[in-house]
C-alpha positions in Angstrom: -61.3 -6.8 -9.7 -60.4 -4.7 -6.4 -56.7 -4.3 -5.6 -55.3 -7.5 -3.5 -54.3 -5.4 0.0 -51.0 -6.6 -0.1 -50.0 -5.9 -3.4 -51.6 -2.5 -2.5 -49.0 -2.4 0.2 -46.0 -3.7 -1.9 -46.7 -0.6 -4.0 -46.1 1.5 -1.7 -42.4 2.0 -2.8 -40.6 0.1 -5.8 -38.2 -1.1 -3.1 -40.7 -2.5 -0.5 -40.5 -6.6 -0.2 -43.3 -8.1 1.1 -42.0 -11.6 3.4 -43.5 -14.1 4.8 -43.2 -14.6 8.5 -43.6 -18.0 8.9 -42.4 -21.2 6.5 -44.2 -21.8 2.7 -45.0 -25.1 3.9 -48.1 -23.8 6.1 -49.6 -21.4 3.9 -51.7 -23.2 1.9 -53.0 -24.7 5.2 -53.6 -21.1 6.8 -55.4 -20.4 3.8 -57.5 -23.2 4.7 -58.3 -22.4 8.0 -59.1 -18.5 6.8 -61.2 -19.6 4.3 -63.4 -21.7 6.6 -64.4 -19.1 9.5 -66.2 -17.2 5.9 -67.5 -20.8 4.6 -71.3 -20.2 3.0 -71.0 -16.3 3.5 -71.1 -13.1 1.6 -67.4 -12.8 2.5 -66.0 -15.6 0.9 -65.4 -15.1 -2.6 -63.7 -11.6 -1.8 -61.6 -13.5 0.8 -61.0 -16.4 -1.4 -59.9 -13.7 -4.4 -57.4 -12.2 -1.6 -55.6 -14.9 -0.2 -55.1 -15.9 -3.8 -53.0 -12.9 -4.3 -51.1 -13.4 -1.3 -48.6 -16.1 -2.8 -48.1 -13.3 -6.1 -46.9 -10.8 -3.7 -44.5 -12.6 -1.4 -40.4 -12.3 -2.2 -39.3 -13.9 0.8 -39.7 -15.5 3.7 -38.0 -16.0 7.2 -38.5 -18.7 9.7 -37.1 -19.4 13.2 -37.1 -22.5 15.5 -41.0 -21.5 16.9 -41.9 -21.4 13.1 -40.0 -24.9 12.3 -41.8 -26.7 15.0 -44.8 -25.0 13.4 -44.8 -26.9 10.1 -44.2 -30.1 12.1 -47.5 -29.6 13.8 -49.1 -29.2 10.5 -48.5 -32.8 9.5 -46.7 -34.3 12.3 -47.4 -37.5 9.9 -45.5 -36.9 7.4 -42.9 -35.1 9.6 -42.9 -38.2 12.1 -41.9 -40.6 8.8 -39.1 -38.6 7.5 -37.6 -38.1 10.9 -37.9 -42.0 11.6 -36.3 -42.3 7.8 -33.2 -40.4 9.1 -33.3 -42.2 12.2 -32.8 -45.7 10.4 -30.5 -43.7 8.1 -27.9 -43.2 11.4 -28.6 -45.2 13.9 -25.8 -43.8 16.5 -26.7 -40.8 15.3 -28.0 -38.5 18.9 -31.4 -36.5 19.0 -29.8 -33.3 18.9 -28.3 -34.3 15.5 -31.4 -35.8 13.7 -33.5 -33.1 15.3 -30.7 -30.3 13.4 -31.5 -32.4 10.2 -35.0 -32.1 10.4 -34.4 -28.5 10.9 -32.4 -28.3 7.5 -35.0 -30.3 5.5 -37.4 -28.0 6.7 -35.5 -25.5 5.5 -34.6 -26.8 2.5 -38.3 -28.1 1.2 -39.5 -23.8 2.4 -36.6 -22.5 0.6 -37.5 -24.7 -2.8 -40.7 -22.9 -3.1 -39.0 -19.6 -3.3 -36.0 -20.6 -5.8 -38.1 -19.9 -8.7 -38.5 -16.1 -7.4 -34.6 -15.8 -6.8 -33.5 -17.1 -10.2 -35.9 -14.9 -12.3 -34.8 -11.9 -10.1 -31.3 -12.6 -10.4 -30.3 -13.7 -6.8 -31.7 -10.1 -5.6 -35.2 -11.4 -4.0 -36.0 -15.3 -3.2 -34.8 -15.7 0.3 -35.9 -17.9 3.1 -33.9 -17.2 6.1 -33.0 -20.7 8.2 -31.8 -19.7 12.0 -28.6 -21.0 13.7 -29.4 -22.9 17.2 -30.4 -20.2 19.6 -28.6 -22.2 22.0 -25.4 -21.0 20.9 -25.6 -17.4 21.3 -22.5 -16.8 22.6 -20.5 -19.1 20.5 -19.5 -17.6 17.5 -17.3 -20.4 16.1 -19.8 -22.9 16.2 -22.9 -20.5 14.7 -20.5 -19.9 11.5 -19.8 -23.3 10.7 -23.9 -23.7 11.5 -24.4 -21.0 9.1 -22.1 -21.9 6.6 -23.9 -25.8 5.9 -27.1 -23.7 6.5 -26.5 -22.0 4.0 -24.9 -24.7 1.7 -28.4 -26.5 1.3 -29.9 -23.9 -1.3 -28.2 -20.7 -2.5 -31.4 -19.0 -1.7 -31.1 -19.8 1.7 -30.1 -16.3 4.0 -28.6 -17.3 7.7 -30.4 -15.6 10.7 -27.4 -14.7 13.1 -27.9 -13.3 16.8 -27.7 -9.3 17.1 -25.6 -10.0 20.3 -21.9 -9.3 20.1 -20.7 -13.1 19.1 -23.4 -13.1 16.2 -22.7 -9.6 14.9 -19.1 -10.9 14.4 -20.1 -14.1 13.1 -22.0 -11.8 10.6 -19.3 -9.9 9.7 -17.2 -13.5 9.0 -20.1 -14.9 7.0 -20.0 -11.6 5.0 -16.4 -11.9 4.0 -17.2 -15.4 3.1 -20.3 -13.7 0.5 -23.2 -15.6 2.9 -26.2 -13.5 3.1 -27.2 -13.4 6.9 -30.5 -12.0 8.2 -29.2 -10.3 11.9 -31.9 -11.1 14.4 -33.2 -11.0 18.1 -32.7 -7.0 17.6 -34.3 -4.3 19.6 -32.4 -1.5 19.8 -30.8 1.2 17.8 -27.4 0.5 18.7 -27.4 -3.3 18.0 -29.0 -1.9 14.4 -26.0 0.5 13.8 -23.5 -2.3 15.3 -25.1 -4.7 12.5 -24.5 -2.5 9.7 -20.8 -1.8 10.5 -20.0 -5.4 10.8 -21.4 -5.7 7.4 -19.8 -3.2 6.0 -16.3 -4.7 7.6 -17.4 -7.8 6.0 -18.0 -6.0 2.6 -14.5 -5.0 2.7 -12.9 -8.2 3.2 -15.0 -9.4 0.4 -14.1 -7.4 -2.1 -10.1 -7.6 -1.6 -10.8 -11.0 -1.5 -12.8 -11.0 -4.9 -15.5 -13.0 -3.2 -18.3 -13.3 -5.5 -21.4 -10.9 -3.7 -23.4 -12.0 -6.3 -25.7 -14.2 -4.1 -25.1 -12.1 -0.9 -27.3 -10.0 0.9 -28.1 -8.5 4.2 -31.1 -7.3 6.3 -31.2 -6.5 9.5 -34.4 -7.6 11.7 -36.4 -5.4 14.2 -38.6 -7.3 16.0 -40.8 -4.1 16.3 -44.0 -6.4 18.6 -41.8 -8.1 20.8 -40.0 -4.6 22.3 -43.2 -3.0 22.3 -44.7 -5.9 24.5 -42.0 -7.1 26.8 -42.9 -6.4 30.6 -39.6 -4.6 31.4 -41.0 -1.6 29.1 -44.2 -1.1 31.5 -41.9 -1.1 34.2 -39.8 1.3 33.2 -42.7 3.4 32.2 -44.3 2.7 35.6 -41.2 4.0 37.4 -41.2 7.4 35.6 -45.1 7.4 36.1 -46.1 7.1 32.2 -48.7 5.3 31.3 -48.6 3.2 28.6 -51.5 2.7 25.8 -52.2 0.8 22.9 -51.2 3.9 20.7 -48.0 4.8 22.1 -46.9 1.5 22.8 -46.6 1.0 19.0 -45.0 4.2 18.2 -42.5 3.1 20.4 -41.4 0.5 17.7 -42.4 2.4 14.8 -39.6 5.5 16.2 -36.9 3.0 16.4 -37.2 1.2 13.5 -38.1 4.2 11.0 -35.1 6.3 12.9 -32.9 3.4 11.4 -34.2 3.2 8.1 -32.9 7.3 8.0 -29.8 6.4 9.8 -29.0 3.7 6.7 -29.8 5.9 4.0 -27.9 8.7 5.1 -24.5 6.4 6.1 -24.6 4.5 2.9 -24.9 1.2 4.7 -25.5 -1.7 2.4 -27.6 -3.7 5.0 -31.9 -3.3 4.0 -33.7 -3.1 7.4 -36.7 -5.7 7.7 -39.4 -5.0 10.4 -40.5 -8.2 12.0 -43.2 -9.5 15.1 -46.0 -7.2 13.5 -49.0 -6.5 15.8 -52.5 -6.0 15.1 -53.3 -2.8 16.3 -54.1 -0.3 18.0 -58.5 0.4 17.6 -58.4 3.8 16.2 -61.5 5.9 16.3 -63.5 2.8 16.8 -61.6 0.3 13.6 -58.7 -1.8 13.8 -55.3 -0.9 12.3 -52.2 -2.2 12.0 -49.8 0.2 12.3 -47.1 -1.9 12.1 -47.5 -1.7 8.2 -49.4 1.1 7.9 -46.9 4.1 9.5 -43.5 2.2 8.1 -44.3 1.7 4.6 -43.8 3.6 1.6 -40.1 3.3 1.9 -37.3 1.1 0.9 -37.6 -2.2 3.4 -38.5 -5.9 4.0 -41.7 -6.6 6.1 -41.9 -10.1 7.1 -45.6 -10.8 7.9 -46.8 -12.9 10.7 -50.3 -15.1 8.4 -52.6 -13.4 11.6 -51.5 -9.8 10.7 -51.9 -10.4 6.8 -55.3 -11.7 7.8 -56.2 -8.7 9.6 -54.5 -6.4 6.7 -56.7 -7.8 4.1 -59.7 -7.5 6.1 -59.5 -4.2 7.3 -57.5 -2.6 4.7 -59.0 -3.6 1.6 -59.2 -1.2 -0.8 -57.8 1.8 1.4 -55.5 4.4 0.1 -52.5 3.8 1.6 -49.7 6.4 2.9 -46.9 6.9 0.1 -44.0 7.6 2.7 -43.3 6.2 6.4 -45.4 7.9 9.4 -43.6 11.1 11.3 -44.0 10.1 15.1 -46.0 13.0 16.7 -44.0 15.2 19.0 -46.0 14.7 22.6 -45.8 10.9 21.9 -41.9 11.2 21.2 -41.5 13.2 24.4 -43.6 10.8 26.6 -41.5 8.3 24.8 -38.6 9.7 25.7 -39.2 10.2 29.2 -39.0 6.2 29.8 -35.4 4.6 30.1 -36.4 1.6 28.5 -37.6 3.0 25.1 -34.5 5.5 25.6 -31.7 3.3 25.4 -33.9 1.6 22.7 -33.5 4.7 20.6 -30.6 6.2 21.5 -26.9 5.2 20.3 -24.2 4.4 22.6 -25.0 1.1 23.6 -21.9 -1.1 24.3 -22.2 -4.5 22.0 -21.1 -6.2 25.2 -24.7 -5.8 26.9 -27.0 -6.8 23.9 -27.4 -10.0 25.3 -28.6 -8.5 28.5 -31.8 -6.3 27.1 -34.6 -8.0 28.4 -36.2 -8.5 24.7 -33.0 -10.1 23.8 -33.5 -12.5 26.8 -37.2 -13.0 26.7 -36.9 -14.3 23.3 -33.7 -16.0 22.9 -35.1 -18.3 26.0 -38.4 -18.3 23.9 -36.4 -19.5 20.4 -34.2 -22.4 22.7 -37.6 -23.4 24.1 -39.1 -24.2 20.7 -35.8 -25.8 19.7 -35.6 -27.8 22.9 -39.4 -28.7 22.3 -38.3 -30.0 18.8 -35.6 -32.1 19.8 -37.4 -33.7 22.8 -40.5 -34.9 19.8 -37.3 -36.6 17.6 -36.1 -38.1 21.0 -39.6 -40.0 21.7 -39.8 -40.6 18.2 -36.0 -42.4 18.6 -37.4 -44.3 21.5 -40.7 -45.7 19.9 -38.3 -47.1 17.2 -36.1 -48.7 19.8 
């Protein structure tokens, strides 16, 4: 029997966690809808043998409000009746509160699946990750006592908290308390460094305090795809006169992200950096790579992976040698990088905590995140009606 890709991958280093970047509740759907574009081919047993190994490889998970809504449109049957369950349940109850319930049950069934994994590791892998309403970004009060009954509906159950500077101190509250948090909507180098030193502040506190750690953890999210792809980055490029390809554009994301990984090795930080918004791509000599998990593994991280881009890894990786260490960005591409203010203050440290919430990837997809979550609640409010 060949290798299963992503095991392959997960081998890379003994400190590697594979995630998945979407809830636990779709994938045996997905797997469904992969299997049938190879139905009554030569293809399908070998695709069939790989997606059966996905589910062995998988430690983790993380989901967000896009992803949530996701599941719901799986079986928006079976969604629609436990939502009109807790709607009889509280009848004065308003949309934007069942809606948040509907939120922690999908939570709680996706982190279920995963509590096996986290009890036979001993609390170290096991994870799902469960947002805080992205509408609340610059409320800190309010996204810890989110986070805190977040968390309180399975131990397993890690709080994604905003990399802006109301989130990175929630996380460093959280921490204190012994909460894991997963720090999100992060681009940049200094909103990675500003994580790590909350944490640490947390750390502290916990340890005077004789908090038990033992269930605590803390990764820090780079949404590699959506810096690389946000319009303000051609722009900038544009005004400098760089062009941007399909190459550089993801070594842009790759030099951030494994820059960090070094910078938290060599300042002992206890935070785990997770890469996140993977891309397929770019065509390379005529095949398709995704060097997004091909030049950051082989080193001591999380990838969370979109189901599209572990489609694409299985196909076009299967049974290729993989790199045993993380990818050295070539020096022209660093130089051209460097040449464009937007990937610059990307990289560079310095960045005041009081303009994260202004980069434009920060923006783009906090207003994407309330979106989903406004989309969500407005489905429980006609569901709330119908009943009426």
């Amino acid at each position: 029997m060949a290798e299963n890709p992503l095991a392959a991958l997960a081998a890379t280093h003994p400190d590697l966690e594979v995630w998945f970047d979407s809830s636990p509740l779709i994938l045996a759907s997905w797997k469904a809808e992969v299997l049938a574009k190879v139905a009554a081919t030569a293809a399908e047993a070998r695709c069939e043998e790989r997606l059966d190994g996905v589910w062995d490889t998988l430690v983790g998970c993380t989901t967000n409000p896009p992803l949530t809504a996701q599941v719901v449109e799986y079986d928006p049957k079976a969604w629609g009746l436990q939502v009109d369950e807790l709607i009889r349940k509280a009848p004065g109850a308003s949309d934007a509160e069942v809606m948040w319930q509907l939120y922690t049950g999908v939570v709680r069934a996706g982190a279920e699946r995963f509590l096996p994994v986290f009890e036979s590791s001993m609390k170290r892998l096991g994870y799902l990750s469960g947002q805080v309403d992205p509408r609340i970004l610059d409320d800190t009060g309010k996204m810890v006592a989110q986070a805190v009954a977040l968390h309180a509906v399975s131990p397993n159950v890690m709080v994604k908290m905003p990399g802006v500077r109301e989130g990175i101190l929630g996380i460093t509250l959280l921490t204190a308390l012994g909460i894991p948090t997963n720090a999100t909507l992060v681009f940049t180098t200094s909103q990675i460094l500003a994580v790590a030193e909350a944490v640490r502040a947390g750390l502290e506190i916990a340890r005077c305090n004789e908090v038990d750690l033992s269930g605590w953890r803390s990764v820090c999210t780079m949404m590699l795809g959506r810096f690389e792809d946000n319009p303000a980055f051609d722009e900038s490029a544009a005004s400098v006169g760089v062009a941007i390809d399909q190459e550089l554009r993801r070594w842009a994301g790759i030099a951030i992200f494994n820059q960090a990984v070094r910078l938290y090795a060599s300042r002992g930080y206890e935070s785990k950096m997770l890469a996140a918004s993977m891309r397929v791509g770019p065509v390379s000599d005529g095949r398709t790579r995704v060097w997004h998990l091909e030049k950051i593994c082989g080193q001591p991280i999380v990838m969370t992976i979109f189901p599209s881009v572990i489609e694409a890894w299985l196909e076009h990786y299967d049974g290729e040698e993989l790199p045993i260490g993380p990818a050295r960005v070539p020096s022209e591409a660093l130089d051209t990088l460097t040449r464009v203010p937007y990937f610059r203050e990307g990289y560079e440290e310095g960045q005041p905590a009081g303009g994260f919430a202004d980069h434009p990837a920060v923006l783009a997809t906090g207003a994407s995140f309330a979106e989903a979550t406004d989309g969500l609640q407005a489905w429980v409010r006609d569901r709330m009606a119908a009943l009426r």
